[in-house]
VOKOL-519989 format. One line per field, with one value per residue (C-alpha): y, z, x. Coordinates in steps of 0.1 Angstrom, whole numbers, padded with zeros to 4 digits. Layout:
N
Y: Y/...
Z: Z/...
X: X/...
This chain:
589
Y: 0000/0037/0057/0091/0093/0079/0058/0038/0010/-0016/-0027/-0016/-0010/0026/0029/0014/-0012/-0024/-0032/-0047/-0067/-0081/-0085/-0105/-0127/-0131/-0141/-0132/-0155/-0134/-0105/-0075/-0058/-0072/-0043/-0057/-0089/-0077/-0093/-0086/-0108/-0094/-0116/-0099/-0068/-0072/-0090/-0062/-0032/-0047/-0048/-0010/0003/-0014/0003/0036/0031/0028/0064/0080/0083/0076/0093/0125/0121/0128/0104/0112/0088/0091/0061/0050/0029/-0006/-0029/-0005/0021/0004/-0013/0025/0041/0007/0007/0046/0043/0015/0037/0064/0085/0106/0096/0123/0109/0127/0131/0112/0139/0162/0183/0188/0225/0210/0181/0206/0230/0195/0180/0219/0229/0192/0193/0153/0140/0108/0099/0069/0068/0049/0048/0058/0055/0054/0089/0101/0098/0100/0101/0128/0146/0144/0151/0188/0192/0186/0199/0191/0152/0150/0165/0142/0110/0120/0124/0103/0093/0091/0087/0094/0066/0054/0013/-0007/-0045/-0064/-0080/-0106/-0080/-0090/-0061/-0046/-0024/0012/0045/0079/0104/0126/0151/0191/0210/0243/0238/0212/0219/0190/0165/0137/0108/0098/0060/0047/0014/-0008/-0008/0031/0022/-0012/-0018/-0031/-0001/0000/-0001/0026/0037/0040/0059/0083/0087/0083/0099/0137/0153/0135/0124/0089/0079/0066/0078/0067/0039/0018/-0006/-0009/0027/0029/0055/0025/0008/-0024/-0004/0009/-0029/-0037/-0009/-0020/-0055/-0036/-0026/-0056/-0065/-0053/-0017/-0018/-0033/-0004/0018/0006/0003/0042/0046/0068/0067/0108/0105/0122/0097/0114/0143/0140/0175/0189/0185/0223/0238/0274/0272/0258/0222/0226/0198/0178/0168/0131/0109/0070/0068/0096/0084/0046/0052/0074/0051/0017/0040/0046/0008/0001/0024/0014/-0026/-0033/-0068/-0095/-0107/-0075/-0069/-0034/-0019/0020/0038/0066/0076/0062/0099/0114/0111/0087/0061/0063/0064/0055/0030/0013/0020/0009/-0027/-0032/-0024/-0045/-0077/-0073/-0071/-0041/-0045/-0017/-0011/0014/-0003/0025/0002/0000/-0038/-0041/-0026/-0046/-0080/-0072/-0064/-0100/-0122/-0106/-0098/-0068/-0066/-0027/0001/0033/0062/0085/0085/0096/0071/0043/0063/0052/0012/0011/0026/-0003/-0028/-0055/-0039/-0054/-0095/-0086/-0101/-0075/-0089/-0092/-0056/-0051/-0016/0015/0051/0040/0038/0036/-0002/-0015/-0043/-0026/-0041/-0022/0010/0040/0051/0087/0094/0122/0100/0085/0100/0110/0115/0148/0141/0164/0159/0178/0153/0120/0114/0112/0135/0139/0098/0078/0045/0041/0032/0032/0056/0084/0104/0135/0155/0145/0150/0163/0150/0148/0122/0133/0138/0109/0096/0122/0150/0183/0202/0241/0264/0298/0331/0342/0375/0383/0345/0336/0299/0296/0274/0247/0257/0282/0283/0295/0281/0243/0245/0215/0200/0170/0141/0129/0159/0168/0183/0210/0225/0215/0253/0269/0279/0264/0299/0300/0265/0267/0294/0295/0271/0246/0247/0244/0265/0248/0276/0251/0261/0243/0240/0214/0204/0196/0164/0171/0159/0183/0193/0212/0247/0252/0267/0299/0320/0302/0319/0337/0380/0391/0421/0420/0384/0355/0319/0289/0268/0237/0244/0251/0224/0199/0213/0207/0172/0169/0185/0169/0140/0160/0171/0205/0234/0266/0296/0337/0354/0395/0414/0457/0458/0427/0428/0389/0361/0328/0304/0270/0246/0218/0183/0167/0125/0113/0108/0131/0163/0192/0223/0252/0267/0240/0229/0272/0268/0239/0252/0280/0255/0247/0279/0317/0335/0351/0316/0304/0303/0331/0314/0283/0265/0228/0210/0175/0161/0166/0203/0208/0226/0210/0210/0186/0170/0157/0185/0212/0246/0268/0297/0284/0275/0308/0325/0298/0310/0347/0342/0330/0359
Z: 0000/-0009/0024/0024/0049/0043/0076/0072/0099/0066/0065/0033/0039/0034/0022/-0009/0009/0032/-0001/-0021/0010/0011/-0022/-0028/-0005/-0015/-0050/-0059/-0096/-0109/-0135/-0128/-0158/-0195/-0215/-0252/-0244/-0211/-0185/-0142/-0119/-0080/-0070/-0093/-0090/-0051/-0056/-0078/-0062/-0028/-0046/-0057/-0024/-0006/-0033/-0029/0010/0005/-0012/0015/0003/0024/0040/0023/-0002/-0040/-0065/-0102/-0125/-0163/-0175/-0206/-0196/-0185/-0153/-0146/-0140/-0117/-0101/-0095/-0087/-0059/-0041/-0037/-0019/-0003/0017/0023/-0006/-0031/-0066/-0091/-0124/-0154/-0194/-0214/-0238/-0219/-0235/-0216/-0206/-0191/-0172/-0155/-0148/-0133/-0113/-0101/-0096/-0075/-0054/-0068/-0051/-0069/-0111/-0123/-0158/-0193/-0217/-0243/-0255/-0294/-0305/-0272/-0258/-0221/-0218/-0234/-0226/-0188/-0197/-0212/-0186/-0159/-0173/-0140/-0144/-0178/-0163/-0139/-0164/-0189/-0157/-0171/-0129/-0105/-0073/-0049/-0059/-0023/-0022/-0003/0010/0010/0042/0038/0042/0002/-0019/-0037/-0069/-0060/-0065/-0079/-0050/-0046/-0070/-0064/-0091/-0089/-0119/-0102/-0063/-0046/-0069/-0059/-0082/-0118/-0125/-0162/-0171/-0191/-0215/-0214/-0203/-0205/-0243/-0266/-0275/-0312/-0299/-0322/-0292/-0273/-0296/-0299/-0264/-0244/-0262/-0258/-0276/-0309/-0312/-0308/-0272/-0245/-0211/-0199/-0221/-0198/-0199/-0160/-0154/-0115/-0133/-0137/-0118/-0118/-0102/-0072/-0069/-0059/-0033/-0021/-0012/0017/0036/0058/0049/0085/0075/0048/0068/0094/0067/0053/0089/0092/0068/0074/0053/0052/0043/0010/-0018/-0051/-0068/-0107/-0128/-0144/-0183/-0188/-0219/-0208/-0176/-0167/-0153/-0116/-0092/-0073/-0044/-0031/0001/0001/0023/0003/-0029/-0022/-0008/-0036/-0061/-0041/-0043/-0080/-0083/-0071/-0089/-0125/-0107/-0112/-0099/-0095/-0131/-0154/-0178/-0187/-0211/-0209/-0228/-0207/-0198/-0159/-0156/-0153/-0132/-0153/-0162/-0122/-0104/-0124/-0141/-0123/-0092/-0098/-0110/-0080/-0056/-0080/-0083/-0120/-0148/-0166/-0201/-0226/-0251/-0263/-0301/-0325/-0351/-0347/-0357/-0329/-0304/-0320/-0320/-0282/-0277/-0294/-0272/-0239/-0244/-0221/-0209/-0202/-0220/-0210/-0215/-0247/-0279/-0297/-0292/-0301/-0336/-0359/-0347/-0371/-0401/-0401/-0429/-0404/-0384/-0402/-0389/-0355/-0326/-0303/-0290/-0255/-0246/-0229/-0218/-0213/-0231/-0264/-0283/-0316/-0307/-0294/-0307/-0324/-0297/-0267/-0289/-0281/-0310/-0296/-0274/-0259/-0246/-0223/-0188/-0191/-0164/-0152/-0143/-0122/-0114/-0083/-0072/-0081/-0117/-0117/-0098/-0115/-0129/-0128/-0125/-0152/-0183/-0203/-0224/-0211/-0223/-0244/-0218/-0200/-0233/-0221/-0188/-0166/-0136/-0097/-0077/-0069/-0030/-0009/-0030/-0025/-0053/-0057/-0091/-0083/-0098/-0110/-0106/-0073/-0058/-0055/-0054/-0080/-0085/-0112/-0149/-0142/-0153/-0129/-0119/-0106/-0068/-0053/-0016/-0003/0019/-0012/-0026/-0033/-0007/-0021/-0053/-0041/-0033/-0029/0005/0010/0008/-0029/-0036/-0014/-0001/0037/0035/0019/-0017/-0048/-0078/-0111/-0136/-0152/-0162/-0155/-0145/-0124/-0137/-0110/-0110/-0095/-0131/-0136/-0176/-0185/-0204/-0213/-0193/-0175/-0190/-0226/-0228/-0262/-0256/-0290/-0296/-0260/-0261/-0245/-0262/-0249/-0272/-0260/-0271/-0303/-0305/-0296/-0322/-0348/-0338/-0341/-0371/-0387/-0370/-0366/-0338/-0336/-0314/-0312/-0297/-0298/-0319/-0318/-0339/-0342/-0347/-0321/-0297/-0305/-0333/-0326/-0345/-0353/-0364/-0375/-0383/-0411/-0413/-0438/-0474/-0459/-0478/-0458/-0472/-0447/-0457/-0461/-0422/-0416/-0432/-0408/-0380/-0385/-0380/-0347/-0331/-0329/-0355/-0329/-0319/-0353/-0365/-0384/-0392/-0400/-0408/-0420/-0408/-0403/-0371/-0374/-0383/-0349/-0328/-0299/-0266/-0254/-0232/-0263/-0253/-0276/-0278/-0276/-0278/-0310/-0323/-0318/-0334/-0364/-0368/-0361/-0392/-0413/-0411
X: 0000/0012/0026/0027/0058/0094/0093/0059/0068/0065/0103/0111/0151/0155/0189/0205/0228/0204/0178/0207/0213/0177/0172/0201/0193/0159/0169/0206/0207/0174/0186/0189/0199/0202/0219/0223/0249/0256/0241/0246/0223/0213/0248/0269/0257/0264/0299/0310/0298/0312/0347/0344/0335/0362/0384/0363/0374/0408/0413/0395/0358/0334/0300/0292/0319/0309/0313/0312/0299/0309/0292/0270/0238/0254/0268/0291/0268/0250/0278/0292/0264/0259/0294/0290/0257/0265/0293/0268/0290/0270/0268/0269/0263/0274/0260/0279/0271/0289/0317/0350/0340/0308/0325/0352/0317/0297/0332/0335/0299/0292/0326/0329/0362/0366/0355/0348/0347/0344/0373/0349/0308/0305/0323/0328/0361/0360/0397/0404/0373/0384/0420/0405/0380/0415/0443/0466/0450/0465/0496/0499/0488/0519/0538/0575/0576/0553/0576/0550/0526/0510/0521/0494/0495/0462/0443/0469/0499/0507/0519/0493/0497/0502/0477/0483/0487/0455/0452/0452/0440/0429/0405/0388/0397/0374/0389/0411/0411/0397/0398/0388/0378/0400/0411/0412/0454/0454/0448/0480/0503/0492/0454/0439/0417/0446/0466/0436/0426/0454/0483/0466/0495/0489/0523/0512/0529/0510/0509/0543/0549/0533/0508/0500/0491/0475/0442/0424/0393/0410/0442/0412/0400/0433/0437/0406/0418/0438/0402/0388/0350/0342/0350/0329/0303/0307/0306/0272/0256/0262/0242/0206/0179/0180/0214/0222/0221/0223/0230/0210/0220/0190/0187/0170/0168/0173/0198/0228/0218/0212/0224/0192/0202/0180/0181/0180/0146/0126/0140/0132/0098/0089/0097/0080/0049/0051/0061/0026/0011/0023/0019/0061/0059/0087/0067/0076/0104/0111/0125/0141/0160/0161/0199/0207/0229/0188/0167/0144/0166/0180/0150/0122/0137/0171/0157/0123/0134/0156/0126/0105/0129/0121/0145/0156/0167/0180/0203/0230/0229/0232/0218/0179/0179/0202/0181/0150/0170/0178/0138/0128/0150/0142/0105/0098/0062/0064/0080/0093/0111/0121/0096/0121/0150/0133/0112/0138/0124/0095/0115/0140/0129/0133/0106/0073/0083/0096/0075/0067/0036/0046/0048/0015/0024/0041/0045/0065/0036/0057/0067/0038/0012/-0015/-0038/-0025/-0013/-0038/-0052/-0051/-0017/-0041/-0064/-0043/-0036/0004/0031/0046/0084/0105/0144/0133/0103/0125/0111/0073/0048/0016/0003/-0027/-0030/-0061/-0037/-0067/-0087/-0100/-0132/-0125/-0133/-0097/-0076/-0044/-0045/-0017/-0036/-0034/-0006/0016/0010/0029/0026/0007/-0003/-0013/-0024/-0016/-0016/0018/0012/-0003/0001/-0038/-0049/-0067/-0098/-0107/-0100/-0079/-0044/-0014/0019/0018/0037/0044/0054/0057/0086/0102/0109/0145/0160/0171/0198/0236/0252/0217/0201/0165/0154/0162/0147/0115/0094/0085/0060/0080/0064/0086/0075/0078/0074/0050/0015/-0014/-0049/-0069/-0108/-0135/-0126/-0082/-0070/-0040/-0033/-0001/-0008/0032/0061/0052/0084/0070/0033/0035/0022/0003/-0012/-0022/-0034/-0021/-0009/0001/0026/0013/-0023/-0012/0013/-0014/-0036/-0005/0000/-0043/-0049/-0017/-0002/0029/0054/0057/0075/0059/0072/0072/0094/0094/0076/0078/0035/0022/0050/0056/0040/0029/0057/0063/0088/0073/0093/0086/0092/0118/0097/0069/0051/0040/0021/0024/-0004/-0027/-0017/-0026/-0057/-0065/-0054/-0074/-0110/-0097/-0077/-0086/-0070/-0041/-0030/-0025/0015/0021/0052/0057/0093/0095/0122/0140/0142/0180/0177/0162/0186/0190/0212/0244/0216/0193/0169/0154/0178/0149/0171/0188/0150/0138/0171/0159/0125/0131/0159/0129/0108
């Protein structure tokens, strides 16, 4: 049953190593994860992430200490993201589509003390995006000697391999160590990866001529063989569920990403609720392909399936019959995440024999059976998600169709959660069909943005405003009206880009992204850019003149700009560059 309060009296363990704990013992041979051939069951998960956190322990982390994660979606991840929490350390994941200015901003910005890191994820080379972002790292990695390498012996008192001292940078002041996965240093001299990651200078030497360079995970394993299980033990014991778990970096569009700061208990219990909600058994398969460095992928979807005892399955193929071939052989029963990572599925000519039938649910309409595919998206209660609530806020638990009189409609607040419409101008609560700024309290909120008093974050009664528009019918359903900074002024008349985007996407079938541009006679016009599917014919009038049947003249695009989904502008993050967009469409005039 759902509980409003962390604590509930229900034994639900409360902090990540007390729930691995249980659940491995419970089951420790069921699945966790299955990411394309990768595959990490409860036990392994628990094996490995022990082994890290001993290592962790041995360089000094421990409670309160932040750990960066540089990561694709994978067991390591998990395992990192595990043996951090399981020391009561905060894990601070990190984009992997972060450039080396933003990783020196996020490492800076987050105080992170220790980075774990891939070599490299498709044509992103961690190495030397790290070595940029640190410039006294990559001093210190070409270092010809390292004399002051700390040596360590092992429980046993047998020589273990040595560690780079801790690092003092003054681009990075909180950061101590960086360890890469092999092969990032361990690969064979004429590796090409090597040569390209490693040698930073471009004259084709590795770091030291060395094979056995101590910047390595395996390097921090072995350090971690010197710390006896009962100091780990002590370590995970000290644990409190309002401990500080996480710190997940805001994707935003229009602000430097903001760092969400989560405990274990109001994180867990949070996500046990929406477990029940959405009916996450020990039965379901899921598959997400929402990144584990945002709050979807961590919470609602890693976390989830650990509370759940379910299995997580995703896949970081670049080639869609790949990810499809990965979909057939482990069958997920739900779906979730990003529409628009898996839309490229249905175009592959492999697409028309796949056996998808066993996904029975979920939000990727695109790859689901005919049978259980809404035939109006709109129809269907969405989910409002929030780095600062922990992933999802506003759901229902009715996964069905809903009369048209709740198109649009965002569900009730998740259990826990207070909700409030109010006036942005004078701060009235307002009533039932009226729109104003969603605020929102509640336990398992965040705690708060890392290096911002609570003053900033929350007013004095402890609400968070969203800057999201909404209004609430008679009924509590909540429906999202746009972004309050978004609402489109002209000629004195207001516009909401969602109502005219959902009109597009009515009218049309197409996605579309409206927003004001300025204009000397109406202060601003209504805009869109509008994607257009490969082999697809648009007529930008013909889509006006519909428009017009269904929208007052004013909120009708005066401007309308066809596009491919690649001409988009669109952020590091994946997420739209509305400043670029409306550069793009103001350009068009």
């Amino acid at each position: 049953m759902s509980a409003t309060v962390v604590d509930a009296g229900d034994g639900l363990p409360l902090t990540i190593a007390a729930l691995l704990r249980e659940r491995t013992a419970r089951d420790g041979a069921r699945v966790l994860l299955v990411r394309d051939d990768e595959v990490l069951t409860l036990a392994e998960a628990d094996r490995r992430s022990r082994a890290l956190a001993h290592g962790l322990l041995a360089v000094g982390a421990g409670k309160g200490t932040h750990v960066g994660l540089l990561y694709p979606n994978g067991a390591d991840f998990v395992v990192g993201w595990l043996a951090a929490a399981r020391i009561g350390a905060v894990t601070v994941p990190l984009s992997t589509f972060s450039t080396s200015a933003e990783v020196s901003a996020l490492l800076r910005g987050a105080d992170v003390a220790v980075l774990l890191a891939a070599p490299s994820y498709r044509n992103h080379d961690f190495v030397a995006t790290v070595r940029a972002a640190v410039p006294e790292l990559a001093a210190a990695i070409d270092a010809p000697n390292m004399t002051d390498m700390t040596d360590m012996t092992d429980a046993t008192g047998a020589a273990a391999d040595p560690i780079p001292p801790p690092l003092f940078a003054p681009s990075t002041p909180a950061l101590r160590h960086a360890f890469f996965e092999a092969p990032a240093f361990g690969a064979p001299a004429d590796s090409p990866h090597i040569q390209a990651a490693a040698r930073g200078t471009g004259d084709g030497a590795r770091p030291r001529g060395r094979p056995d360079l101590p910047w390595t995970v395996s390097a921090l394993l072995a350090a971690g063989r010197t710390v006896g299980a009962d100091v780990l033990r002590a370590a995970e014991d000290a644990v409190a569920a309002s401990d500080r778990m996480a710190i997940v970096h805001t994707s935003g569009s229009t602000s430097a990403p903001k760092g969400v700061i989560h405990s274990h208990g109001a994180l867990i219990r949070h996500v046990a609720n929406l477990n029940e909600i959405r009916r996450f058994t020990p039965d379901e398969v899921l598959f997400s392909n929402s990144p584990f460095f945002w709050i979807g992928g961590l919470s609602y979807a890693l976390l989830g399936t650990l509370l759940s005892g379910g299995r997580l399955v995703c896949s970081n193929a670049a080639d869609a019959a790949a990810v499809l071939d990965v979909l057939e052989r482990e069958r997920p029963t739900m779906v979730n995440g990003y529409a628009a990572s898996v839309a490229a599925l249905p175009a592959d000519p492999t697409f028309a024999g796949r056996d998808l039938s066993f996904i029975r649910r979920g939000n990727l309409y695109s790859i689901m059976p005919d049978e259980v595919r809404p035939a109006d998206p709109q129809l269907r209660h969405q989910m409002l998600g929030m780095t600062e609530t922990g992933s999802v806020c506003l759901v229902s638990e009715d996964e069905g169709d809903q009369p048209e009189r709740r198109r649009g409609s965002f569900g009730h607040p998740a259990p826990g959660f207070e909700t409030r419409i109010v006036a942005q101008g004078d701060g009235r609560v307002l009533g039932p069909g009226e729109v104003g700024e969603l605020w929102l309290r509640g336990p398992f909120m965040m705690e708060g943005y890392y290096g911002r008093e609570r003053h900033e974050v929350f007013d004095a009664d402890g609400w968070y405003h969203s800057g999201d528009l909404f209004l609430v019918d008679t009924e509590g359903f909540h429906y999202f009206q746009g972004r309050g900074g978004d609402v489109i002024k002209t000629g004195g008349a207001n516009v909401s880009p969602a109502e005219v985007e959902a009109a597009i996407r009515d009218v049309a079938g197409l996605t579309a992204h409206v927003v004001g541009v300025p204009d000397d006679r109406r202060g601003q016009i209504v805009a869109a850019a509008v994607r257009v599917p490969p082999g697809a014919s648009v007529d930008a009038d013909g889509l006006r003149r519909q428009l017009a049947e269904r929208l007052s003249a004013y909120k009708v695009p005066r401007r309308i700009v066809l596009l491919a989904d690649h001409e988009v502008p669109a952020m590091s993050s994946g997420k739209i560059d509305f400043v670029g967009l409306k550069e793009l469409l103001r350009a068009a005039g």
